[in-house]
MIDOSE-1310 file (N, C-alpha, C; in nm, 2 decimals, decimal comma, always signed):
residues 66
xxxx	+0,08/-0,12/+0,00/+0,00/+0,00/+0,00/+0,09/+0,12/+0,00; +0,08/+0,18/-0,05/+0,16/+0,34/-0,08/+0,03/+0,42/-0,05; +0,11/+0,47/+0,09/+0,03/+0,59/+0,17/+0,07/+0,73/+0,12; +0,01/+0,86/+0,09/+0,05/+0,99/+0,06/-0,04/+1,04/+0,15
xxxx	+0,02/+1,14/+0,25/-0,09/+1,23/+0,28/-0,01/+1,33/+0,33; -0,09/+1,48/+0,33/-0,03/+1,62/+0,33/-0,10/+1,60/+0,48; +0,01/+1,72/+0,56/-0,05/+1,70/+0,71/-0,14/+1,83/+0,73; -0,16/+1,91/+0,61/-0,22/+2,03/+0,63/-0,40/+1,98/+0,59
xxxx	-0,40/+1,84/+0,60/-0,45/+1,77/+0,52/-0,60/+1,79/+0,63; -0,72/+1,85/+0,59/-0,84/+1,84/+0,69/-0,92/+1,70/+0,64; -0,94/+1,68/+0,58/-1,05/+1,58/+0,54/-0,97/+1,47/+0,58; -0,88/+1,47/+0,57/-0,81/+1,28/+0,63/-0,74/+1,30/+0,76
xxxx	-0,74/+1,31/+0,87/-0,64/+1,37/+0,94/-0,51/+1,30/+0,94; -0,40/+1,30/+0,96/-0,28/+1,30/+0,96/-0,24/+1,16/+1,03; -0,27/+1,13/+1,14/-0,27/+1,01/+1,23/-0,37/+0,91/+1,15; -0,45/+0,92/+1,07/-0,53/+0,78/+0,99/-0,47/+0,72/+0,90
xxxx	-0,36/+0,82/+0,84/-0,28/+0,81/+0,74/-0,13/+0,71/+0,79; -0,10/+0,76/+0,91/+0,01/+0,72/+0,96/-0,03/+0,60/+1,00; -0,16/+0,50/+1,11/-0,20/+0,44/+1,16/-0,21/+0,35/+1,09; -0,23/+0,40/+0,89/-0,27/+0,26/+0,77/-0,17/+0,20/+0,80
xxxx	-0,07/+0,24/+0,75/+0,08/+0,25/+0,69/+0,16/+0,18/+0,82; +0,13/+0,26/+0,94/+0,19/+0,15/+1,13/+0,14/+0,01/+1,07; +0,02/-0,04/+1,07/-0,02/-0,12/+1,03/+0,00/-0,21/+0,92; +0,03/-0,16/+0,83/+0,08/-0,25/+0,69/+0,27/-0,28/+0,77
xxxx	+0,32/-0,21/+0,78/+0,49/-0,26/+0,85/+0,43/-0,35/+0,96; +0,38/-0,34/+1,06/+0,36/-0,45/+1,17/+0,36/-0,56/+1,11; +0,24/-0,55/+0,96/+0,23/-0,72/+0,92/+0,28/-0,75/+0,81; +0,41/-0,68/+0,83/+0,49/-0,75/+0,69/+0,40/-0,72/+0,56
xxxx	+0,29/-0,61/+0,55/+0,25/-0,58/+0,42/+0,34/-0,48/+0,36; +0,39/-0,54/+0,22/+0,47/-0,35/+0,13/+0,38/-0,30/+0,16; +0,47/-0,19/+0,23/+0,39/-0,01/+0,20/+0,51/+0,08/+0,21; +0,46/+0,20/+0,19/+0,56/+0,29/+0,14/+0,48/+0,44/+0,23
xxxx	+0,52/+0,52/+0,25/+0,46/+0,60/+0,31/+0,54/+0,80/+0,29; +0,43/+0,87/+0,21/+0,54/+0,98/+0,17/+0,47/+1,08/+0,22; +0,48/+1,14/+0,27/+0,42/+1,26/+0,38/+0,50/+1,41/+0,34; +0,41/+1,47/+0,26/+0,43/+1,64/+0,26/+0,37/+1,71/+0,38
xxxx	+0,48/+1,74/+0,42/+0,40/+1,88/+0,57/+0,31/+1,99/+0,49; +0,40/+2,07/+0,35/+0,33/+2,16/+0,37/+0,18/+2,16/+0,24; +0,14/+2,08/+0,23/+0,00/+2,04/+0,17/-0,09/+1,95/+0,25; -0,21/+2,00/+0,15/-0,33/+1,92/+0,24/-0,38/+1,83/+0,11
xxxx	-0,54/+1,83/+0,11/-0,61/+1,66/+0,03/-0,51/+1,66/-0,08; -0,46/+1,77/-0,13/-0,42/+1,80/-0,30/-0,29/+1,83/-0,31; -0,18/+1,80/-0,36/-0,08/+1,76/-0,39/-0,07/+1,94/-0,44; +0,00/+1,99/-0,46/-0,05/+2,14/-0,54/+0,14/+2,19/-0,57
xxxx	+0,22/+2,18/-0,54/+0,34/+2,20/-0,54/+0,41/+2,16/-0,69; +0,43/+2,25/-0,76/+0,52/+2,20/-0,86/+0,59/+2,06/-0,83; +0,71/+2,11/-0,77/+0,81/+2,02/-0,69/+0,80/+1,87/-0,63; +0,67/+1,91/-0,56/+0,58/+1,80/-0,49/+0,51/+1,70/-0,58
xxxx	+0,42/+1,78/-0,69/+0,36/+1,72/-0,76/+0,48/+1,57/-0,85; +0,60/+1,64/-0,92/+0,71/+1,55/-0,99/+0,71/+1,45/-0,88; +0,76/+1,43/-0,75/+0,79/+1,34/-0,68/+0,68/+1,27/-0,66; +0,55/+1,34/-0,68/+0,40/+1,23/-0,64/+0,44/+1,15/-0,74
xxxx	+0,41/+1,20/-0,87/+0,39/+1,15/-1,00/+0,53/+1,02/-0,97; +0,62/+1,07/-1,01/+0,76/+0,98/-1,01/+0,71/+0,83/-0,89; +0,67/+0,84/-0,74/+0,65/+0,77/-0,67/+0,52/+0,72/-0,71; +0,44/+0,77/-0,77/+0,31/+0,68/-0,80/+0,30/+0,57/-0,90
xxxx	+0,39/+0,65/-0,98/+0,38/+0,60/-1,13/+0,49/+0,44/-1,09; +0,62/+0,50/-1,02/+0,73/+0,38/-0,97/+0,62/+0,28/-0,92; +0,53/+0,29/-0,79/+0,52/+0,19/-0,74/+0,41/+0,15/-0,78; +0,31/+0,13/-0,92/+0,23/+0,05/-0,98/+0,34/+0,03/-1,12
xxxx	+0,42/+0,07/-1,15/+0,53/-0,02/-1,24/+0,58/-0,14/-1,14; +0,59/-0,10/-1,01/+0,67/-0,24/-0,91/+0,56/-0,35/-0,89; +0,41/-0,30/-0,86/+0,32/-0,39/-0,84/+0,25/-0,45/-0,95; +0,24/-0,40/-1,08/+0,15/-0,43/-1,18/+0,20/-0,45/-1,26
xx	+0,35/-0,41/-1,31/+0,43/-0,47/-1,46/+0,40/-0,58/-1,45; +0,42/-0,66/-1,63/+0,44/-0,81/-1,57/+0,54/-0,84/-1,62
């Protein structure tokens, strides 16, 4: 599971996000977990955005190529 969440983030709060992701490491599930401080639901950052894309795009080429 590849968690993203902005902690400026209202609609998800910040600890649900963290709590998936505690949870997927406890039980030996892949996950990945990439946390921007300074954004909320929406990615909005130039900068931010390339690294979403780059980490999104990586990790369904790692789960889904065949």
């Amino acid at each position: 599971m590849l968690v993203i969440h902005g902690e400026k983030d209202f609609r998800v709060p910040y600890g649900q996000g963290l709590a998936a992701f505690t949870y997927m490491q406890r039980n030996d599930i892949p996950s990945k977990l990439l946390v921007y401080p300074d954004e909320n639901h929406w990615i909005l950052t130039p900068e931010n955005l390339e690294q979403w894309y780059a980490n999104v795009l990586g990790w369904m080429d790692q789960w889904t190529k065949k």
